[in-house]
C-alpha positions as CSV (number, residue, x, y, z in Angstrom):
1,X,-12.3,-39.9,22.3
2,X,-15.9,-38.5,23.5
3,X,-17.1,-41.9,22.0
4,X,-14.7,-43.7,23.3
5,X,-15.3,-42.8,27.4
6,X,-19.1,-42.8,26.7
7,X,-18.9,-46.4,25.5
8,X,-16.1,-47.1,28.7
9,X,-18.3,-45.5,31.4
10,X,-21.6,-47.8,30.0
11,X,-19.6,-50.7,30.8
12,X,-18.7,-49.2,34.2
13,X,-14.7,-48.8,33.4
14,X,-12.7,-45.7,32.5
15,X,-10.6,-44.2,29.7
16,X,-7.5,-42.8,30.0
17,X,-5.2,-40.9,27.4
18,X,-1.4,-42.5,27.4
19,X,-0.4,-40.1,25.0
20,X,-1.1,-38.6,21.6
21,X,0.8,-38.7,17.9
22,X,0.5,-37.0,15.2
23,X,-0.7,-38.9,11.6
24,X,-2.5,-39.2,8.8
25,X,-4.1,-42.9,9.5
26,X,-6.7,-40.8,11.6
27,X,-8.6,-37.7,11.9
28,X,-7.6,-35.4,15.3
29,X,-9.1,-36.1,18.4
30,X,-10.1,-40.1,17.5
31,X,-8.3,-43.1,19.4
32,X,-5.5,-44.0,17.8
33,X,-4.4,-47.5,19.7
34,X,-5.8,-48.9,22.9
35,X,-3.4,-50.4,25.2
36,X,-6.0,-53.4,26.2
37,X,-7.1,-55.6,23.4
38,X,-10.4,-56.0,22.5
39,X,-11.9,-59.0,24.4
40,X,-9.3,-58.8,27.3
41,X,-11.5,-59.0,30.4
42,X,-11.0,-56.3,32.9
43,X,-12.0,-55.5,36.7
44,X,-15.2,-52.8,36.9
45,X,-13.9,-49.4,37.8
46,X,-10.2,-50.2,36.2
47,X,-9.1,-47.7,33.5
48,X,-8.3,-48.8,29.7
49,X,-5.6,-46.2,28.5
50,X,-5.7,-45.3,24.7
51,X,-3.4,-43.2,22.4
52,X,-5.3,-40.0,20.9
53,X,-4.4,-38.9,17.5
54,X,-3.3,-35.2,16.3
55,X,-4.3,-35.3,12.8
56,X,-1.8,-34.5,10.1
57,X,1.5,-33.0,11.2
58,X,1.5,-31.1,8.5
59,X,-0.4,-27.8,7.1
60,X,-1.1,-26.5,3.4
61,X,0.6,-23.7,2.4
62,X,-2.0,-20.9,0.4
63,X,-0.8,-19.9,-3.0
64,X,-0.2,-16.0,-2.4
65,X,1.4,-15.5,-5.8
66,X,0.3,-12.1,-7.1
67,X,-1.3,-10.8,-3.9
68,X,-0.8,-7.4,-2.8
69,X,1.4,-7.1,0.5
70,X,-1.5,-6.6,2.6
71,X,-3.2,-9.4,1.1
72,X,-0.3,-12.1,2.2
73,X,-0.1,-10.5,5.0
74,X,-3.4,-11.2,5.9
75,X,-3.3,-14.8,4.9
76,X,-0.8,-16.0,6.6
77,X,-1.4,-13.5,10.0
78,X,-3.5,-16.5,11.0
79,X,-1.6,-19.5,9.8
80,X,1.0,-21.0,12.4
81,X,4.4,-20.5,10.3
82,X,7.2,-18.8,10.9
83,X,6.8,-16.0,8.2
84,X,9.7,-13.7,6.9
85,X,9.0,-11.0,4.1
86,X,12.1,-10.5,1.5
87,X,12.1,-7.7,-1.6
88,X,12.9,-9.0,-4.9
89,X,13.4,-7.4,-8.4
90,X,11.3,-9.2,-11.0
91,X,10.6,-7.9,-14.3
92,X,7.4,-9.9,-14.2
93,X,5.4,-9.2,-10.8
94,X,3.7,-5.4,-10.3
95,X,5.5,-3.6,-7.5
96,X,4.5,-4.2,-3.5
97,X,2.9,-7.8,-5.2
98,X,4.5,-11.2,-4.4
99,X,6.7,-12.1,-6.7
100,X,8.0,-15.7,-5.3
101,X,7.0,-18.3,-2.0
102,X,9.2,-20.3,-0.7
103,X,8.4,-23.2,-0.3
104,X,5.8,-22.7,-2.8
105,X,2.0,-22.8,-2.7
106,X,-0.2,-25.7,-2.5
107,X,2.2,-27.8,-0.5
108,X,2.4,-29.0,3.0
109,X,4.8,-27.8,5.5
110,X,5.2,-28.7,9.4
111,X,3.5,-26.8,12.1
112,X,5.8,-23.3,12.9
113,X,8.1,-24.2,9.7
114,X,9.9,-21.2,8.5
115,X,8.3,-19.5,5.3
116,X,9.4,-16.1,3.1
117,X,7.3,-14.4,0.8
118,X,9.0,-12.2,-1.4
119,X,8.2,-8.7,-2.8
120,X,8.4,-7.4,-5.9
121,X,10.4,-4.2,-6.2
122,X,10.1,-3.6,-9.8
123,X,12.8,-4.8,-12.3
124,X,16.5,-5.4,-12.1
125,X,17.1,-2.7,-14.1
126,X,17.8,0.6,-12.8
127,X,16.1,2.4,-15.6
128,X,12.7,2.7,-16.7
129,X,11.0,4.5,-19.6
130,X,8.7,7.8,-18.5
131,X,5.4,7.4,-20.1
132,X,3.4,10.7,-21.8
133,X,0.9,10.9,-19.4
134,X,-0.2,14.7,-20.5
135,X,-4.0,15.5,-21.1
136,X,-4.9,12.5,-19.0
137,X,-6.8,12.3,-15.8
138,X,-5.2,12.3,-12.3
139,X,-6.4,8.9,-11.6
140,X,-4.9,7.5,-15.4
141,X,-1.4,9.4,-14.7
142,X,-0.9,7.3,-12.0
143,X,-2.2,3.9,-13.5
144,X,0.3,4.8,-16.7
145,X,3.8,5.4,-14.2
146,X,2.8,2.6,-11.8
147,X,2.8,0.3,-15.0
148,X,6.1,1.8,-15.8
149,X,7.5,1.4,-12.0
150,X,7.3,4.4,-11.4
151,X,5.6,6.8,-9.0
152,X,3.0,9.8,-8.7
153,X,5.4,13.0,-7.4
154,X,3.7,16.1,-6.6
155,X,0.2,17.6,-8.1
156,X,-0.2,21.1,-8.9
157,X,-3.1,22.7,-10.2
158,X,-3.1,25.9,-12.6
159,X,-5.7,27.5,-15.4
160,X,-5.5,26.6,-18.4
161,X,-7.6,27.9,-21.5
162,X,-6.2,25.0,-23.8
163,X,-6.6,22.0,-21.7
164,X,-9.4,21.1,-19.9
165,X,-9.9,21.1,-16.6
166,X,-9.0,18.3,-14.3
167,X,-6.5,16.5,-17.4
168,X,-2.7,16.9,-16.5
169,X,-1.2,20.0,-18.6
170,X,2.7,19.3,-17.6
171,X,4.5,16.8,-16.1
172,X,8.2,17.3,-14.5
173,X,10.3,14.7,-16.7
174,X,9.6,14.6,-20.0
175,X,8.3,11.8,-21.5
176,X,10.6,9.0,-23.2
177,X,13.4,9.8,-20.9
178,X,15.1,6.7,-19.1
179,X,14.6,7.4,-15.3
180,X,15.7,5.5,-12.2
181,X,13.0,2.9,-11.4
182,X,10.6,4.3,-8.9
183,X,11.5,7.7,-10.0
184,X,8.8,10.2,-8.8
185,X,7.5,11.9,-11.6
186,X,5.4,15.3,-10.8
187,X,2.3,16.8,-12.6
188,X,0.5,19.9,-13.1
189,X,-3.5,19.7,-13.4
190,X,-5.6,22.1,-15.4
191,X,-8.4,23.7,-13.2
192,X,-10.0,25.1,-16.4
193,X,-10.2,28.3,-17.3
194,X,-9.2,31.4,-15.5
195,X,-12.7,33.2,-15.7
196,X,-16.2,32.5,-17.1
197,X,-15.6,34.4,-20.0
198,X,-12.2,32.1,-20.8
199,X,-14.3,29.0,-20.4
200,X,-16.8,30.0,-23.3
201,X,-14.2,30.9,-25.1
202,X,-14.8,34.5,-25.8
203,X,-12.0,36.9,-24.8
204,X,-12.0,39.2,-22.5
205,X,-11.8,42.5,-23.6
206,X,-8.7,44.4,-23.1
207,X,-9.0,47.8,-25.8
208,X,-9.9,50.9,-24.5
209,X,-13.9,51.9,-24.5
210,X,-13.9,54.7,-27.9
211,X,-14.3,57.6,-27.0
212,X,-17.9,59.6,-27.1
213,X,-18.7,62.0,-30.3
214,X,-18.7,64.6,-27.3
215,X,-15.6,66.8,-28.5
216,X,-12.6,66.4,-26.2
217,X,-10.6,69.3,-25.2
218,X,-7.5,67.8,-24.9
219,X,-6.0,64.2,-25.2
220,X,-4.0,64.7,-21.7
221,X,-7.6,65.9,-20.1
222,X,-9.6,62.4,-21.4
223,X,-10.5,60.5,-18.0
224,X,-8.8,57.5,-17.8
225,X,-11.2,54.7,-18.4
226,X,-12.6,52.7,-15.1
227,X,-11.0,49.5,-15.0
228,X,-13.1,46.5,-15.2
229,X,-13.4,44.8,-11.9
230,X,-10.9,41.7,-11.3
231,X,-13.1,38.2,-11.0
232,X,-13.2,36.9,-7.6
233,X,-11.6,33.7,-7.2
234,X,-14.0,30.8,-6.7
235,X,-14.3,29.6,-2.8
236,X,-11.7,26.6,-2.2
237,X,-13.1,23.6,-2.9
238,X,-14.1,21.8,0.4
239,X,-12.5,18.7,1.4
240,X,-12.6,16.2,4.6
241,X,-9.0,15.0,4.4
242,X,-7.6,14.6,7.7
243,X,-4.2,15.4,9.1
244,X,-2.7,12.6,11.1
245,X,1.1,12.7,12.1
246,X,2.8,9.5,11.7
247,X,5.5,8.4,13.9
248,X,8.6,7.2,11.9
249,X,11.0,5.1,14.4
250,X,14.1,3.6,12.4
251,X,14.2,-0.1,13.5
252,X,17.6,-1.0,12.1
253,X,20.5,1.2,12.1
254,X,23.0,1.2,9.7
255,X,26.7,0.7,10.8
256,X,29.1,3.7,9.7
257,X,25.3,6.2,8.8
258,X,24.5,9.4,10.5
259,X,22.1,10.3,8.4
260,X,19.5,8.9,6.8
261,X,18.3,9.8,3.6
262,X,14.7,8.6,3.4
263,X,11.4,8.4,1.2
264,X,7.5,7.7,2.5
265,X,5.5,5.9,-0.1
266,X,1.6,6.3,0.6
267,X,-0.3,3.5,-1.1
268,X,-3.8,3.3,-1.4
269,X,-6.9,2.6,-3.6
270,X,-6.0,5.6,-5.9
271,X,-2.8,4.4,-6.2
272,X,0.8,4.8,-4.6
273,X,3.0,7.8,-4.6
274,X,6.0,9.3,-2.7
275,X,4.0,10.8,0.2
276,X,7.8,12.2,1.8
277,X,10.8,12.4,1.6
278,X,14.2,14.0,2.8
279,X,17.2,13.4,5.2
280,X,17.8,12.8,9.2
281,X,20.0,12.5,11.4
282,X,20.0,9.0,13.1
283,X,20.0,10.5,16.8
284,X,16.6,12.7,15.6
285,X,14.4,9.3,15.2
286,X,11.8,8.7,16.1
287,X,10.8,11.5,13.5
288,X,7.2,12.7,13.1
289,X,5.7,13.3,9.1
290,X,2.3,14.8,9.1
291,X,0.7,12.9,6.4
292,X,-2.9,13.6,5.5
293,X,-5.7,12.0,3.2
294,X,-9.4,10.3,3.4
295,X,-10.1,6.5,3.8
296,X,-7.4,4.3,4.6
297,X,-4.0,3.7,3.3
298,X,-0.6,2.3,4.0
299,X,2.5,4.1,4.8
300,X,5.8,2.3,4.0
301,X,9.1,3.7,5.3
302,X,12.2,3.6,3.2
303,X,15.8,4.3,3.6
304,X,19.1,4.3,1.9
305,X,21.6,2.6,2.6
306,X,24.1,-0.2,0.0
307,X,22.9,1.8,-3.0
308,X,18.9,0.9,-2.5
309,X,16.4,2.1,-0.9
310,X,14.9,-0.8,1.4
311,X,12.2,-1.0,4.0
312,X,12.2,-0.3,7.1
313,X,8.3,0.2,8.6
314,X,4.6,-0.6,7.3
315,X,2.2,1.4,9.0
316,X,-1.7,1.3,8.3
317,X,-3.8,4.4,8.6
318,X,-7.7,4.8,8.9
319,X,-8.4,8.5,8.9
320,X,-11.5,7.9,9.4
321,X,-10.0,7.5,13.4
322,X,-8.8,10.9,13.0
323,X,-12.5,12.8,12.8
């Protein structure tokens, strides 16, 4: 079109745009058709109107199969469709990935057409083997019941002579029980052990100091020995987690509930876990959950409601903001 009125206004006439389509016959922004054929002879100063194409009509769709929610998200943020996110169970796709597109990727769809990516929520079936993650690391717990759709509960930390320190000693179900998929499944984490003396493994020691060769007068008179001081405990360890509290607002409210039995699932690069969870009353939303942590993570919000629980809110935390 630039060409076009920069060729029109050498030849002291004009160009003016009559309308515009949409095809594939020509690249946006590029005359289309000119209303005045080529050769017609025109007046100086009259106007030659043109149609202006649009390019193709139609967009490619990305291929977000396997992507983490945030991922899709992301993708198709900037992409002018009408985008709906559904939860699916698939025995296939890893949970909070996308399981299905529809329509699918790598095919062309109008301008502001309506698309749904669905999210796996783990398999159909509502039970799920606990794996035996004891005397493995935090970090491997966690890979081991994600791969078994399940999730990281609660971590405790106690001494433990036997196992060392930082490998989980316990865990709250026991393994090869059938569980609930998504089932939060606690640990307990050796800190080592209790004193110095434990950790070299030479035993502390508990008889009582013989007596000297200095005769005793009597067995009721023998001073009791001093008791060996108790260990200090070492300092706390110091950490920079930040507490930030999140503002839970319930978004649909379900007809016949007044109250709401929910569950916060944190998810971030160390995994995903039940962060929360508990029941409200509908009137006391918006609630607020004082969540804390380092880095960034996601908080999705679940509730209960047909048998399932089913999501509600997304929210996206950087406690680095929080310092």
């Amino acid at each position: 079109m630039v060409d076009a009125a920069r060729l029109a206004e050498e030849l002291n006439i004009y160009v003016t745009e009559a309308g515009s389509l949409y095809t594939d016959e020509m690249p946006e922004g590029f005359v289309l058709e000119q209303l005045a054929a080529q050769g017609d002879m025109i007046p100086e100063g009259e106007s030659v109107p043109v149609v202006v194409s649009l390019g193709l009509d139609r967009i490619l769709i990305p291929d977000v199969l396997g992507k983490t929610y945030d991922e899709a998200f992301e993708i198709f943020d900037s992409l002018p469709f009408k985008t709906s996110i559904e939860e699916i169970n698939d025995d296939k796709a890893p949970v909070f990935t996308v399981a299905k597109q529809e329509p699918p990727g790598d095919t062309y769809a109008e301008y502001g057409a309506s698309l749904t990516i669905y999210i796996s929520i783990g398999p159909l079936s509502a039970e799920t083997e606990v794996p035996d993650v004891r005397e493995m690391t935090e970090s491997e717990a966690k890979r081991a019941l994600t791969d078994a759709n399940l999730l990281l509960g609660d971590v405790n930390y106690m001494e433990s002579p036997n196992i060392p320190e930082g490998r989980v000693i316990s865990q709250t179900v026991p393994p090869g029980r059938e569980v609930q998929s998504h089932t939060a499944v606690g640990v307990m984490i050796s800190r080592g052990p209790a004193s110095p003396s434990a950790a070299t493994g030479t035993p502390a020691p508990t008889e009582t100091p013989a007596p000297t060769e200095t005769p005793t007068p009597a067995p009721t008179e023998t001073p009791a020995p001093t008791p060996e001081p108790t260990p200090e405990p070492p300092p706390p360890e110091e950490t920079n987690e930040v507490v930030w509290p999140l503002i839970i607002a319930l978004p649909f409210k379900p007809e016949g509930l007044t109250k709401i039995e929910y569950q916060l699932i944190k998810i971030s690069a160390d995994g995903q876990w039940i962060e929360a969870s508990g029941e409200a009353e509908v009137s006391e939303f918006p609630i607020v959950i004082n969540v804390k942590g380092t880095g960034r993570a996601r908080y999705d919000f679940y509730i209960r409601y047909d048998g399932a629980y089913r999501l509600q809110s997304t929210e996206n935390i950087d406690f680095g903001d929080g310092n």
